[in-house]
C-alpha positions, 0 to 999 in steps of 0.5 A: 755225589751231589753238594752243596750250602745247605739253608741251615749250618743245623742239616746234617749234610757235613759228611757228604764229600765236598761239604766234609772238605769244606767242614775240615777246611773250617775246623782244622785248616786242612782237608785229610783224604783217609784214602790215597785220594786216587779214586774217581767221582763225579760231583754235581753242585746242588743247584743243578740236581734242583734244576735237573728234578724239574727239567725232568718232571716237566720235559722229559719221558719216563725213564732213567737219566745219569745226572752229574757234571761235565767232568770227572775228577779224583779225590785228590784234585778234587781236596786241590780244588777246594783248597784253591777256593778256600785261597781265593775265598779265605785268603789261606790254603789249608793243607791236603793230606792223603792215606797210602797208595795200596799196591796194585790197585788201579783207577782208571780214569771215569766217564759219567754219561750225562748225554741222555739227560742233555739230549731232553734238555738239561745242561748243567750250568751251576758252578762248581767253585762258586757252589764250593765258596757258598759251602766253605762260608756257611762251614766258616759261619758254622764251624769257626774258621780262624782268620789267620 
């Protein structure tokens, strides 16, 4: 669940979560979760994959490291987040929508272990709604986000 601007409007990178948000945001001033958004992910700022690749290749021993960032969250908090961006950012709050809870199913909430790879020397250290306000730029320039 890595993310991030890409260095072109042209890399097809849009349907990747957060940038599929981002897209939304620009096109239609809405983000619309086809799920109940209640299901957990954790999301890395490109900046820091970068970052842990060459951590990795230089200091740490063979072996398999999780990557991700200090907190998880859902979905839903996650379209909440970058709408807050997009207020701060745009200086407009574009809708959240979701599909339907479906009975019985159940998200507990989710713990990625990012320890081994801090233990070697990697912390991550991007930040997130800076790398979601980079993203909604280059949706804007991209996509055309109205300035109403």
């Amino acid at each position: 669940n890595g993310f991030g601007v890409p260095l072109s409007a042209s890399v097809d990178c849009w349907d990747i979560i957060v940038n599929e948000m981002c897209r939304q945001v620009a096109m239609d001033r809405r983000i619309i979760i086809r799920s109940a958004g209640h299901a957990w992910r954790n999301f890395v700022p490109v900046p820091d994959v970068v970052r842990a690749l060459g951590v990795s290749a230089v200091d740490l021993p063979a072996g398999t490291y999780n990557l991700g960032s200090p907190q998880s969250m859902t979905l839903r908090q996650l379209a909440d987040r970058v709408a807050e961006v997009c207020h701060a950012t745009l200086g407009f709050s574009p809708s959240v929508s979701t599909g339907t809870t479906v009975r019985g199913e159940s998200y507990p909430a989710w713990t990625y272990d990012i320890q081994k790879l801090a233990v070697g020397g990697f912390a991550p250290s991007a930040s997130f709604d800076e790398e979601v306000e980079r993203t909604l730029r280059m949706a804007q320039q991209a996509f055309g986000v109205a300035s109403q």
